[in-house]
C-alpha positions as CSV (number, residue, x, y, z in Angstrom):
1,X,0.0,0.0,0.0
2,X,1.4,3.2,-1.1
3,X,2.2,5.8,1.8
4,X,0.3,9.0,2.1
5,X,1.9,12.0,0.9
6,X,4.3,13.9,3.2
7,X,3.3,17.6,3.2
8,X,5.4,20.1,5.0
9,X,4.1,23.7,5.8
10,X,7.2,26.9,5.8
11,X,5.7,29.8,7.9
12,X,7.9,33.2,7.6
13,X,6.9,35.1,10.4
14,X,7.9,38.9,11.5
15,X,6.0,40.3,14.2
16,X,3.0,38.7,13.9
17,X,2.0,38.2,17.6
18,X,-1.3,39.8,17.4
19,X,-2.6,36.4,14.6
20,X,0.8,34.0,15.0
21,X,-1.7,31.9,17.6
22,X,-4.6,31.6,15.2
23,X,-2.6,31.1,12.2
24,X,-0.8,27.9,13.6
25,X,-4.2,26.8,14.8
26,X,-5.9,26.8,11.4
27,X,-2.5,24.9,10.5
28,X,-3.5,22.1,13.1
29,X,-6.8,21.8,12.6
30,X,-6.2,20.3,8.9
31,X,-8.2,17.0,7.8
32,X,-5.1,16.2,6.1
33,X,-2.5,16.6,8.9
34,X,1.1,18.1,8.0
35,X,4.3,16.0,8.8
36,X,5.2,19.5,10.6
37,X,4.9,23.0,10.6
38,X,8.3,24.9,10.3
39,X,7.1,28.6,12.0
40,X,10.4,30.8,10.4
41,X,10.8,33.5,12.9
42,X,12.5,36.6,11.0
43,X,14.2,39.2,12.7
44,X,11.5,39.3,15.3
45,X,11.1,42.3,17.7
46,X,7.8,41.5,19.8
47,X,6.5,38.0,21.3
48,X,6.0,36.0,18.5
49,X,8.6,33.3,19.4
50,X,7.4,33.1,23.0
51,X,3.9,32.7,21.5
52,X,5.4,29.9,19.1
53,X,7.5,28.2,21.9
54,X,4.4,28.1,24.1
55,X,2.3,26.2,21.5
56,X,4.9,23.6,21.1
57,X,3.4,23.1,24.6
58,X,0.3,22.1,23.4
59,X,1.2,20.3,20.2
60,X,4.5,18.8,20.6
61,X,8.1,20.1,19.2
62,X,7.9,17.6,16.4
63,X,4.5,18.8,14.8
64,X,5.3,22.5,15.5
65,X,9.2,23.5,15.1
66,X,10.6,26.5,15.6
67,X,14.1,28.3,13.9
68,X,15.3,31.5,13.5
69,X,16.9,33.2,10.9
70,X,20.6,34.1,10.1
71,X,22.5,37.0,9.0
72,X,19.0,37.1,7.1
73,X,18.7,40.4,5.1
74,X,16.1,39.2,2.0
75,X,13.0,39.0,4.3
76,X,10.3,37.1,3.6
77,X,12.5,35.4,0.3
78,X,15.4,34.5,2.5
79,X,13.5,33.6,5.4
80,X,11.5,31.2,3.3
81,X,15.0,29.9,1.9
82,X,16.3,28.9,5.1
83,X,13.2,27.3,5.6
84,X,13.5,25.3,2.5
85,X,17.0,24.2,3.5
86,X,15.3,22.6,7.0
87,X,12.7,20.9,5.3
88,X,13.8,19.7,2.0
89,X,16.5,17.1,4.4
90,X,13.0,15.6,5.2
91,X,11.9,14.7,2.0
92,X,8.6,15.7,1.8
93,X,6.7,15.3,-1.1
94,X,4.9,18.6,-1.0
95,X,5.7,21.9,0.6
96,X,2.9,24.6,2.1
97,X,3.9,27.9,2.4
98,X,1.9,31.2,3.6
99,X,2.0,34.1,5.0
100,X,1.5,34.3,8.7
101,X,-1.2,36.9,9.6
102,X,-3.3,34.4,7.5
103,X,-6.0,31.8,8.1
104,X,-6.6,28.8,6.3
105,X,-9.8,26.9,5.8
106,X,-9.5,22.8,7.4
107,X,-9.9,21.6,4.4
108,X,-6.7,23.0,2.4
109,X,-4.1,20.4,2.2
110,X,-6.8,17.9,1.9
111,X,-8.2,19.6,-1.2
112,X,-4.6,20.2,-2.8
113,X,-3.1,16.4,-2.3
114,X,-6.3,15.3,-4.1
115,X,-5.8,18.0,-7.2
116,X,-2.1,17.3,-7.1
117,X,-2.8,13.6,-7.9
118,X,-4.8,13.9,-10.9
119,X,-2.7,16.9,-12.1
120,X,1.3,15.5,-12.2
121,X,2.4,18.5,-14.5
122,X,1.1,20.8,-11.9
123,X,4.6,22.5,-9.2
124,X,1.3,24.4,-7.5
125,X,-1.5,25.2,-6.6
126,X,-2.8,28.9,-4.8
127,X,-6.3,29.1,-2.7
128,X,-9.2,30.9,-3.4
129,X,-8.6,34.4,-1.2
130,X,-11.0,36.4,1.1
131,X,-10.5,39.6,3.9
132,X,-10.3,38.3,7.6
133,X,-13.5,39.8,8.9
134,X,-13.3,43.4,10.2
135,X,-13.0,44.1,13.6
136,X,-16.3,45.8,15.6
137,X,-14.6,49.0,16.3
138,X,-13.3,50.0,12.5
139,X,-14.5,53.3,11.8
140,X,-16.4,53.5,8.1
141,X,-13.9,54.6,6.1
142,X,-12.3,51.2,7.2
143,X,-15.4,49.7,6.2
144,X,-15.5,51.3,3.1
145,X,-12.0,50.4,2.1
146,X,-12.7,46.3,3.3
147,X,-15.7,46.3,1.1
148,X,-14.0,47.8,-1.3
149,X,-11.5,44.9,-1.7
150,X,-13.8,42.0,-0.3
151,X,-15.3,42.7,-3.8
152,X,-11.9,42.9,-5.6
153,X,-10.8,39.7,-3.5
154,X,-14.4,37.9,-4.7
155,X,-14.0,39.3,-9.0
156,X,-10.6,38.3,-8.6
157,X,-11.6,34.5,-7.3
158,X,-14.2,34.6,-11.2
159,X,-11.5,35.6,-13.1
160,X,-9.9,32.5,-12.0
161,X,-13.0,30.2,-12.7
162,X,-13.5,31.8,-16.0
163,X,-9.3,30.9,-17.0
164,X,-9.8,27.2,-16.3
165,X,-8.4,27.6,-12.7
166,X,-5.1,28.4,-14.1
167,X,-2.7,30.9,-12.4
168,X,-1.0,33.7,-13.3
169,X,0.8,34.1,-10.5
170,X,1.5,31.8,-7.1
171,X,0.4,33.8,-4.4
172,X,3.0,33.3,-1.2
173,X,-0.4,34.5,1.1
174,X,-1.1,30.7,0.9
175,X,0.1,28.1,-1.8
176,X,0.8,24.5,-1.7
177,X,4.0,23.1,-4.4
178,X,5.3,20.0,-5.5
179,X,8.7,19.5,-3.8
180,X,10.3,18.4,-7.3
181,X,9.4,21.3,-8.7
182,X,10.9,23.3,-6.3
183,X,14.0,21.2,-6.6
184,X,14.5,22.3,-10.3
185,X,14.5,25.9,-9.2
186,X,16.6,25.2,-6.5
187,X,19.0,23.6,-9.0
188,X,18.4,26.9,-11.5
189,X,19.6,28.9,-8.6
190,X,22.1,27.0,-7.1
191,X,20.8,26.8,-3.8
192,X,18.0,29.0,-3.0
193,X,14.2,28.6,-4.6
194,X,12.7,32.5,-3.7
195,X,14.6,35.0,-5.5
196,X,16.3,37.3,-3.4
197,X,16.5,40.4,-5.7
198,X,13.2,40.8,-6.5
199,X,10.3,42.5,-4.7
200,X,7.6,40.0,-6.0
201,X,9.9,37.0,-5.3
202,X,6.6,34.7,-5.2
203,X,5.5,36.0,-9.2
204,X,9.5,35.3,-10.1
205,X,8.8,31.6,-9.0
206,X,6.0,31.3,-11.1
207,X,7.2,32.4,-14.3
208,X,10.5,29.9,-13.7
209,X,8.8,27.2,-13.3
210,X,6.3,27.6,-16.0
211,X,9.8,28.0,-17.8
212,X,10.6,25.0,-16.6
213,X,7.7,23.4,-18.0
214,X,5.4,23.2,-15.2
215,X,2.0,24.4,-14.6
216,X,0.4,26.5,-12.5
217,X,-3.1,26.4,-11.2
218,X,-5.8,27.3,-8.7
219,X,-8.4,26.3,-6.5
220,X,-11.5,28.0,-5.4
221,X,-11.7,24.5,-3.1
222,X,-8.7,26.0,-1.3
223,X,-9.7,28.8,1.0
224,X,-7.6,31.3,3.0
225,X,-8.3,34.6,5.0
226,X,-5.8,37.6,5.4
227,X,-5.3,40.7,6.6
228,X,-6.1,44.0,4.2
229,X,-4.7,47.5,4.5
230,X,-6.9,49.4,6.4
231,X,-5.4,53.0,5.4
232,X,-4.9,54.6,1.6
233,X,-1.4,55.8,2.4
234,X,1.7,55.6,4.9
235,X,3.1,52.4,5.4
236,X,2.0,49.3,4.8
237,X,-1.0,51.2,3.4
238,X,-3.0,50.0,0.2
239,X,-0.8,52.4,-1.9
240,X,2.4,51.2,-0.8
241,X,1.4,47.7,-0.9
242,X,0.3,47.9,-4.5
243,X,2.9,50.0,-5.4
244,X,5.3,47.2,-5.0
245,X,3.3,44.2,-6.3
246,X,3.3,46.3,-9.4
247,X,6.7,47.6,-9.9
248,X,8.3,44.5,-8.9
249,X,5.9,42.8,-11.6
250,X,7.3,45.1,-14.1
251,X,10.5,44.8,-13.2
252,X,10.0,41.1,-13.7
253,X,8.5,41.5,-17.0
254,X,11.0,44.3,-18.1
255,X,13.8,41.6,-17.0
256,X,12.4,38.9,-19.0
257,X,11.5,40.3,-22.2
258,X,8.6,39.6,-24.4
259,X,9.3,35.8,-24.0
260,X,6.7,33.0,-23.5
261,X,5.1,33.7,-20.1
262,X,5.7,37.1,-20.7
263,X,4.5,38.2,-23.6
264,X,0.9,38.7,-23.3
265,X,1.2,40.3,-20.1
266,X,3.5,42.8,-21.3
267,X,1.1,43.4,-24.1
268,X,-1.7,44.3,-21.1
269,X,1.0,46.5,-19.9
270,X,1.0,48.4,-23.1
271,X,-3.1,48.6,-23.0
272,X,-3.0,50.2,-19.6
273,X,-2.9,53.8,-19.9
274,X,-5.5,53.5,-22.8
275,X,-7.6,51.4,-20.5
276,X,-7.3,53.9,-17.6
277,X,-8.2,56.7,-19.7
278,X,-11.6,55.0,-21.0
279,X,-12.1,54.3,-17.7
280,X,-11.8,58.0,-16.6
281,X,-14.5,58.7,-19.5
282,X,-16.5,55.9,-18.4
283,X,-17.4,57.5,-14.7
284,X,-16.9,61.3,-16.4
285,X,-20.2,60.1,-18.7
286,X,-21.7,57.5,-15.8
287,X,-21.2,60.6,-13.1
288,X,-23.2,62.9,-16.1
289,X,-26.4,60.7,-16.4
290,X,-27.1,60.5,-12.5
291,X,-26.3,64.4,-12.7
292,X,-29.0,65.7,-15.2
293,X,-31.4,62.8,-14.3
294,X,-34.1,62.3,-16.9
295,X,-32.2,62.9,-20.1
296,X,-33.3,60.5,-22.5
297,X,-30.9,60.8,-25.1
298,X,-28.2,60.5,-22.5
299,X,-29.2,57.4,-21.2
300,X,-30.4,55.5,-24.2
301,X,-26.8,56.2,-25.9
302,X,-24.4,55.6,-22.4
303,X,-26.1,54.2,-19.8
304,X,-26.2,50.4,-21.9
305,X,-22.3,49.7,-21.2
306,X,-22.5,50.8,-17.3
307,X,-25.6,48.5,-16.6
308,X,-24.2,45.7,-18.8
309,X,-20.7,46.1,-16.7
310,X,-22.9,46.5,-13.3
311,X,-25.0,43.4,-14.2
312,X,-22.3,41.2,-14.9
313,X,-20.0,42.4,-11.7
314,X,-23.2,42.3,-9.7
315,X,-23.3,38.3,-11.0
316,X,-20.0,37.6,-9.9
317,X,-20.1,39.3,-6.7
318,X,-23.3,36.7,-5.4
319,X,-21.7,33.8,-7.1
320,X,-17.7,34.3,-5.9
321,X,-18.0,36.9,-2.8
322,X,-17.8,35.8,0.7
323,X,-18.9,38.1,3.8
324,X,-21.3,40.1,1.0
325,X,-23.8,42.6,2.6
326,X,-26.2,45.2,1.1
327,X,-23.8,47.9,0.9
328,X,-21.1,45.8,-1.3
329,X,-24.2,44.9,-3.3
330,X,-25.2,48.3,-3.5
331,X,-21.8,49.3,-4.3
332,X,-21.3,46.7,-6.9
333,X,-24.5,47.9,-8.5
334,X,-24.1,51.4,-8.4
335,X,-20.7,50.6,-10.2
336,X,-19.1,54.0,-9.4
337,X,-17.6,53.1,-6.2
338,X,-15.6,49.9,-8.1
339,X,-14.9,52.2,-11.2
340,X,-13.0,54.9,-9.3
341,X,-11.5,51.7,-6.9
342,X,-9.9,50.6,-10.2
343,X,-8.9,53.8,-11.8
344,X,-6.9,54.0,-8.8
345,X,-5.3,50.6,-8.9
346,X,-4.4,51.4,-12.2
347,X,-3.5,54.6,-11.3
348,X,-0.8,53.1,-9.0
349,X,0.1,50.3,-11.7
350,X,1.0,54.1,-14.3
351,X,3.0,54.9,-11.2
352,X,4.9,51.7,-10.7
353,X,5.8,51.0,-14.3
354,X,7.9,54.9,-13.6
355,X,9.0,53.6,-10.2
356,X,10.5,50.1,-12.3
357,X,12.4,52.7,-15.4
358,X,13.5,55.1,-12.2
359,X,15.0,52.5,-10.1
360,X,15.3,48.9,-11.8
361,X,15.9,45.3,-10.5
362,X,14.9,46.7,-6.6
363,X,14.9,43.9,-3.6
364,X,13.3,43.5,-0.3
């Protein structure tokens, strides 16, 4: 009889003792149980090891281990690579990594072991995402912004449905990867996996091992929770966090060339400033109808594309969205709230591509 699989989860964590405790006990609560769980505490300032240390307590120093890092100056990418070093002497057969201020649904590993068997081309698999509920005392601009990307989180999850469950990118938030894939990057690199000298290390991965000739896929059966910038600006704020997903994407891309993996998103690229500016005419006319009211000729000849575009979002949002209540659904409808949401996603993406021909090839 064939043994189960051996899955090991890698858990970079820095300063995360306000959700390390609930994060390691979503890990433990798995259907499929993990081998271990390797917490990777980074440069820690506050009481996330002691918190670690005294759930070893509880679950045993085998099943939940411990290690700091050393001399580690890559964040997240290097903590993750001494991680890999400690786990790969185990030989499992699959490795789960994510973030730690995330939650993940009981059901995970189970749900990627199964996809993994009927898929051998696939190195990974990324979850379906959703917000960690707000807390009672968030103030409504808080609320606003959560909605605001509860929905984005939810359009994001039908995108993938619609693309066959296919990936563009490997989230590090919460993914699951065949160890042998990850031992032909490791080869590639000569000893590390994550790519140091990059800011979107996890989207570098991807793109090497589709290189490689692996695939890369999704699973709305795969459910995880995190965090979401509460604040537009200031650090760690939705503009900063955006601002570096993007740039280091197009420092990727610019890095690359229009090569296969590449090619059609740098086309997109190319699209974007066009795309923004229709979008700015979109809400200049939509803003103009709900201005002059009962203007027939207004609203026979503009109003068709913003109800279509509200009808279909409106769709996905029941059908994808978790946590929905009336005022995402009244947002979704209305449309205009979204609209000016991604005008200023793509507002930041404008900005980024500048950041990426400013100052190239950045790191963590």
């Amino acid at each position: 009889m064939a043994s189960k699989p051996r899955v090991i989860a890698l858990v970079p964590a820095h300063n995360e003792q306000d959700i390390i405790k609930a994060t390691i006990t979503s890990l433990m609560a798995q259907t499929y149980p993990f081998a271990y769980v390797l917490v990777i505490a980074d440069n820690c300032t506050d009481n996330t090891t002691r918190i670690v240390k005294r759930l070893q307590q509880k679950y045993g120093s085998k099943k939940l281990r411990l290690i700091k890092t050393v001399d580690n100056t890559h964040k997240k990418a290097g903590a993750l690579n001494q991680g890999f070093e400690v786990a790969r002497n185990s030989r499992p057969d699959f490795i789960f990594g994510m973030d730690a201020d995330t939650i993940i649904d009981s059901r995970m590993v189970e749900e990627a072991v199964k996809q993994f068997k009927i898929e051998p081309n696939t190195a990974g698999i990324c979850s379906a995402y959703r917000t960690l509920p707000l807390k009672s005392d968030a103030t409504k601009w808080e609320r606003f912004l959560w909605r605001l990307q509860n929905i984005e989180f939810g359009l994001a999850n039908a995108w993938r449905v619609e693309n066959h469950e296919s990936a563009r990118v490997l989230p590090g938030v919460s993914v699951m990867f065949r160890t042998k894939a990850l031992r032909d990057v490791y080869k590639l690199h000569k000893g590390t996996v994550w790519a140091t000298d990059s800011l979107v290390e996890d989207y570098r991965l991807t793109l090497e091992l589709k290189d490689l000739g692996w695939d890369a896929k999704s699973s709305l059966r795969m459910i995880s929770w995190s965090d979401v910038p509460l604040h537009l600006f200031g650090k760690a704020g939705l503009f900063d966090q955006r601002q570096r997903w993007y740039s280091g994407t197009v420092d990727e891309l610019r890095r690359r060339g229009a090569v296969k993996h590449s090619r059609y998103e740098l086309f997109t690229i190319t699209l974007l400033a066009f795309n923004f500016m229709m979008r700015l005419l979109l809400i200049t006319c939509y803003a103009t109808i709900l201005a002059m009211g009962n203007n027939i000729q207004l609203i026979s000849i503009f109003l068709l594309l913003p109800v279509a575009a509200a009808g279909v979002q409106f769709y996905r949002w029941i059908k994808y969205t978790d946590q929905r209540d009336r005022w995402q659904g009244l947002m979704t409808l209305l449309l205009f709230p979204n609209e000016l949401y991604a005008i200023f996603r793509e507002f930041i993406y404008l900005y980024a591509i500048w950041i990426s021909y400013r100052r190239p090839n950045r790191a963590w």
